[in-house]
N, C-alpha and C positions, 0 to 999 in steps of 0.2 A: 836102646830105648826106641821107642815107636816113634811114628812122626804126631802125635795125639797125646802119648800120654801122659797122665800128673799134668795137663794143663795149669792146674789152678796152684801148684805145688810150686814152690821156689826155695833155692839154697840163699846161701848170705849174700851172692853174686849175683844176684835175678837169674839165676838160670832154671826154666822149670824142671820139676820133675825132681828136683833136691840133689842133683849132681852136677858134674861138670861137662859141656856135651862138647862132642868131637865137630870137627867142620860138616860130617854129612850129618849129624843129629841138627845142626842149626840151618843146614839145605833143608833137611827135610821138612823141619818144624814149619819155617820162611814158603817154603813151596805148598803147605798144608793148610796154612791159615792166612797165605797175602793172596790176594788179587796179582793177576799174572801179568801184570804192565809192563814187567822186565824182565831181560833174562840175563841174569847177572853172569861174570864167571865163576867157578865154584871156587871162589876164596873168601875164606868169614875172618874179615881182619878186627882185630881185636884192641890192636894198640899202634900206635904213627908216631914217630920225633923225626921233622924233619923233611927230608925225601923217602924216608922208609915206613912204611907200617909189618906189622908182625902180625898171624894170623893166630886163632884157638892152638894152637899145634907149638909154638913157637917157631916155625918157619916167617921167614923175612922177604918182604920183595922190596924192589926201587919200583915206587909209583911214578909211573911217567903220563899219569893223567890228572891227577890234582884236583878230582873233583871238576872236570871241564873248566877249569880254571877258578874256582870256588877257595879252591887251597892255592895259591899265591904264591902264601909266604911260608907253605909248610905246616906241617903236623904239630901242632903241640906248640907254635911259639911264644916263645916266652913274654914277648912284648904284649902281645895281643890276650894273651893269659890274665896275664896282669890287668890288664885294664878292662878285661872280662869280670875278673876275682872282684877287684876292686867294684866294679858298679853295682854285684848279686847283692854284696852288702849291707845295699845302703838300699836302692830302691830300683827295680826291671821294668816296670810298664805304669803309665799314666793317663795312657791314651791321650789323644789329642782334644781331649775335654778340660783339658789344663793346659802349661807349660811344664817342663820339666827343664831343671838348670844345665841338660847336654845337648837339648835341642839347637838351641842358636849357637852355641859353636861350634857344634858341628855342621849344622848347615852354613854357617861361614864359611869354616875349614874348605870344606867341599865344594862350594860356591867359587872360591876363591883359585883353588885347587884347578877348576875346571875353564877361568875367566870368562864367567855368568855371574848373574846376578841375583840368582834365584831358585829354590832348590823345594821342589817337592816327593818326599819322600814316603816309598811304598816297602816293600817287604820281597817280594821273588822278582827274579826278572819279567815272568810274564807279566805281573804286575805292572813294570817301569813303561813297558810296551804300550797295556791298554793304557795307561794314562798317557802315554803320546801319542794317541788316537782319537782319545776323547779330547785334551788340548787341543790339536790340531783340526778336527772338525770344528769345535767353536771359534776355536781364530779364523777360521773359513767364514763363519756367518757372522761374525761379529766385526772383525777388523776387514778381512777383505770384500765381504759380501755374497757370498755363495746362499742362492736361494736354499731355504730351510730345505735340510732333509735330501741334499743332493749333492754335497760333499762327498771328495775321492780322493785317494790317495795312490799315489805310483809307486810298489812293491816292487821284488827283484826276485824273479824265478830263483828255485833251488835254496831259498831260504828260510833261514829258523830265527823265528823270534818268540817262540814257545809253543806251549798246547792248550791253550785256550779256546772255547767254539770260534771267537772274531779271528782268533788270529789263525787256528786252521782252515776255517774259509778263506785265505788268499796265500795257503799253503801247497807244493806242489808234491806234498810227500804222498802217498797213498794210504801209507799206512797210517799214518798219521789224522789226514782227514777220513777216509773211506769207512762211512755209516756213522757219520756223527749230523749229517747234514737236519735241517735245511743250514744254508752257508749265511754269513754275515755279507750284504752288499757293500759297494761303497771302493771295490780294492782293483786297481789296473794293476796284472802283473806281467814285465815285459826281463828279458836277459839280463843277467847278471854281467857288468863288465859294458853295456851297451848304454851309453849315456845318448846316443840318437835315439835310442829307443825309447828311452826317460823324454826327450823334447819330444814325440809323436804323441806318445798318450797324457801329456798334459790340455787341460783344455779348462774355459771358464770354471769349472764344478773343481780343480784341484787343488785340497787343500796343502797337498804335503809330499813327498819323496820320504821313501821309510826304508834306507839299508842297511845293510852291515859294512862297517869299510871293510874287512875282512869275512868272508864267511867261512864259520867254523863245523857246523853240521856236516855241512857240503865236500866238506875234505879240504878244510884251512885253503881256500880259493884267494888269492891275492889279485884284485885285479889290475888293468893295464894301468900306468902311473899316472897317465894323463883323466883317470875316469871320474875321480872325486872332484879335483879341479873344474871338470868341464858340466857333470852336479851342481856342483856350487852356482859356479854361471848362470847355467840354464835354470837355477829356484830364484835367482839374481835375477833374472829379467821376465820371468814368466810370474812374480810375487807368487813363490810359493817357498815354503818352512822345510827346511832341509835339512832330516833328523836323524841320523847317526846312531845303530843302534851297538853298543859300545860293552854291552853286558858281560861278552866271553873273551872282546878282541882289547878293553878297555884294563886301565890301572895295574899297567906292566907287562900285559904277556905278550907285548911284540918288544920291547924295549924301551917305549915309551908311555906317558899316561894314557894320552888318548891314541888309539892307531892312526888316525886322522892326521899325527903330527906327521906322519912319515911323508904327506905330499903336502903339508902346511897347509890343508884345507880346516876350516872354522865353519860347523853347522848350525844353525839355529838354535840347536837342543841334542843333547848328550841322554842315554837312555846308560846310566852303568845299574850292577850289580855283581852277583857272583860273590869276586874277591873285595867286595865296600863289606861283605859282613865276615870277613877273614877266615872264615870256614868257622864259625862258633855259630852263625845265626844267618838267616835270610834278610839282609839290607837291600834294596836297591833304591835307584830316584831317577825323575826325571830334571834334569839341569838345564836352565834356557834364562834368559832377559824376561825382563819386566814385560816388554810389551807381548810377551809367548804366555809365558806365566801366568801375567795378571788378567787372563779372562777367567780364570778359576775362581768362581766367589765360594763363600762356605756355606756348605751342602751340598756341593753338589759334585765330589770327589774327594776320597778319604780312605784311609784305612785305621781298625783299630790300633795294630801294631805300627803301622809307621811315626816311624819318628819315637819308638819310644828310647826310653834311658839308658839302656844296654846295648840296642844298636845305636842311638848318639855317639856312646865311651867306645866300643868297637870301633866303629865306622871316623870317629876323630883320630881313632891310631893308627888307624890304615891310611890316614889326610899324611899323616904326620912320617909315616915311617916309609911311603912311597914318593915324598918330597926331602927328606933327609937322609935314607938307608939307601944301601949298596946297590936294592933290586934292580930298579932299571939298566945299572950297568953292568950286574951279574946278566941282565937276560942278553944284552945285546953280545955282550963278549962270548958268554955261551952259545947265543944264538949263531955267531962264524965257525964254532965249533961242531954243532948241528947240522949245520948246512954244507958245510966240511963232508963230514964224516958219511950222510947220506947220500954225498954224489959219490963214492966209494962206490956205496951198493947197485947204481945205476948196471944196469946189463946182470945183474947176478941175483938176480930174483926182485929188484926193484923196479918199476917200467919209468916211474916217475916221481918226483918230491918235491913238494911246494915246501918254503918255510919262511917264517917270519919273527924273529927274538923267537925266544923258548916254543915256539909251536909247527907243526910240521904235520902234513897230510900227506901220506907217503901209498902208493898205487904200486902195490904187488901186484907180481905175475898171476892172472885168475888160475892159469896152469898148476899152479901152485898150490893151492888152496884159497880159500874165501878169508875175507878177514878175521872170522872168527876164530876159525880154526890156526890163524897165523897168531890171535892172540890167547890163546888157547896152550900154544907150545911155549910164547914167550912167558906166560906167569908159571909152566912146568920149570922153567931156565933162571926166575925171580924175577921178571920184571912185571909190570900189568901197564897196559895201555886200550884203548879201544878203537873196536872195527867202526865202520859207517862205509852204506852204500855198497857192497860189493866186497873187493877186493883191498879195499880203504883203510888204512889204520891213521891212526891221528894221535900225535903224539904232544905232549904239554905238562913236562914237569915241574914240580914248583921250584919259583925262583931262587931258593937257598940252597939247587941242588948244587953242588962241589962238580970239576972238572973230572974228576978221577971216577965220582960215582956215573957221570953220565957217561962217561967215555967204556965204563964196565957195561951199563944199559945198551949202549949201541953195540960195543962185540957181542953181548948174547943176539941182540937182533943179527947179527951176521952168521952167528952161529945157527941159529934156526931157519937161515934163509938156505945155511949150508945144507943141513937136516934134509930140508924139502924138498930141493936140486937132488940129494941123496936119492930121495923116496919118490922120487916119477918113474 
């Protein structure tokens, strides 16, 4: 079949063209008619329970990326299922032109969940972002004083908090901003890891400190232990909001809810997402106290979908099942295992590996090949995982994955490290 044609034609499966198409009829089709923003690897998975999904072909791999952490708890779970099924129903969207009876407990749940007090809720991460932007500037003119229109905020070179115009103007990627300009003002970005550097660029005009305690674009970047701690301090004495953004490193995938817990620092405001919509839907929010929060009057920040019925029922089960279920201690127990197993690869085709609970940025030999091509041989071997940066792969399985299936995922990574060593 062409990559074009029977567009308009479909079998009982949606597939067009009245057949069933092979993985390159659905490259092709995907590469014919998407806008090219991404360059997937050639796998068209089809179906997931789990840690695995199966592609058109019935080939199987171990996802050891989970949707950048999106998928959590796994392909297809049944809990989450459940209380998906359950809310289609009855009723999905209300807007926030009304109430609907999953709103307040779940922003409870999650309120409570996070110990805040106050929960406004968006739909994608970049979303959670801009609203702790727009929060944060008016808590600048309103509570601290910051003459209008000259509010700032102190960002962390090398990081992602989405692709938004505001938020790639204080973006250090290239590709990412380069020809989207003019840029959003308003943004100091100084080192990641460098909390001196955080006290320099604060001054009268800052409203806010905006990081990641983990950064995961960057190649799952852990920084020194002392750095969040000495954050906290310096937004403690300089009266500035100290915002956490929590969307990829948040609700399990280091071992804990928040990553923040790992050096017992407490930010103003929690930015999650991702895995709050259990991989069924786009949830995120931003979490903070009354006195962060309540500068928000209405109208003047909203979304249709936030807050509706179906991410409430979702978004309550993931309150519920990352406060009562195994994950947390699946990540952290796996995550010794992980960390284990990649300093093995140290000197044999691995130069480096950061990791944290189930997530790991691991720094091939460039010798080697680039990271694509490193992920490229692992989904040939079943597994999929993604490059960044270079030589970078980053690794992030969801939390239900089994000891045995991970520990299968890292021999092929060793096997294909073998491969490459082979092939120079």
């Amino acid at each position: 079949m062409s990559s074009t044609q029977n567009l308009g034609e479909q079998d009982s499966a949606g597939n067009p063209g009245g057949q069933a198409l092979t993985s390159a009829d659905h490259i092709a089709l995907a590469q014919a008619r998407s806008a090219h923003n991404y360059a997937p690897l050639p796998v068209v998975i089809a179906e997931g329970r789990g840690a695995w999904v199966t592609d058109v072909e019935g080939r199987r791999y171990l996802d050891c990326l989970a949707g950048y952490s999106a998928m959590n708890f796994g392909h297809h779970n049944p809990d989450l299922l459940a209380a998906a099924h359950e809310q289609i129903d009855r009723v999905t969207l209300t807007s926030r032109a009304f109430y609907n009876d999953q709103f307040g407990p779940w922003v409870s749940a999650l309120a409570e969940m996070a110990g805040k007090e106050k929960v406004l809720p968006m739909n994608t991460g970049a979303e959670a972002v801009e609203t702790g932007i727009k929060v944060a500037r008016k808590w600048g003119y309103e509570v601290k004083g910051i003459p209008q229109d000259q509010a700032t905020i102190v960002v962390a070179g090398a990081n992602f908090h989405g692709r938004t115009t505001t938020i790639i103007s204080f973006s250090s990627d290239t590709e990412a901003r380069t020809g989207f300009g003019p840029y959003t003002p308003g943004f100091r970005s100084v080192p990641y890891g460098d909390a001196e550097a955080i006290a320099q660029a604060i001054d009268h005009t800052t409203a806010a400190v905006l990081i990641e305690p983990v950064q995961g674009e960057a190649g799952v970047i852990v920084p020194p232990p002392d750095y969040l701690p000495r954050v906290r301090e310096i937004c403690d004495r300089e009266r500035v909001l100290f915002i956490a953004d929590e969307v990829q490193s948040g609700l399990g995938r280091t071992g804990t809810i928040r990553a923040c817990e790992h050096t017992g620092v407490v930010p103003d405001a929690y930015l999650f997402g991702k895995a709050l919509g259990g991989g069924i839907l786009p949830v995120s929010a931003m979490v903070a106290d009354e006195d962060v929060l309540g500068v928000i009057q209405p109208g003047q920040h909203g979304s249709t979908f936030g807050g509706n019925p179906l991410a409430g029922a979702v978004g309550r089960r993931v309150v519920t099942m990352l406060t009562e279920g195994p994950y947390l201690e699946n990540a952290r127990r796996l995550g010794e295992v992980l960390k284990r197993r990649l300093k093995e690869f140290e000197g044999d085709g691995v130069v480096s590996a950061r990791s944290i609970g189930l997530w790991a940025g691991i720094d091939v030999d460039p010798a080697l090949g680039t990271g694509k091509e490193l992920c490229l041989k692992l989904a040939e071997h079943g597994v999929l995982v993604k490059d960044t940066h270079g030589s970078t792969v980053r690794m992030s399985p969801p939390l239900v994955i089994s000891e045995d299936d991970l520990n299968w995922g890292l021999d092929r990574f060793g096997e294909v490290l073998a491969e490459l060593r082979a092939g120079r």
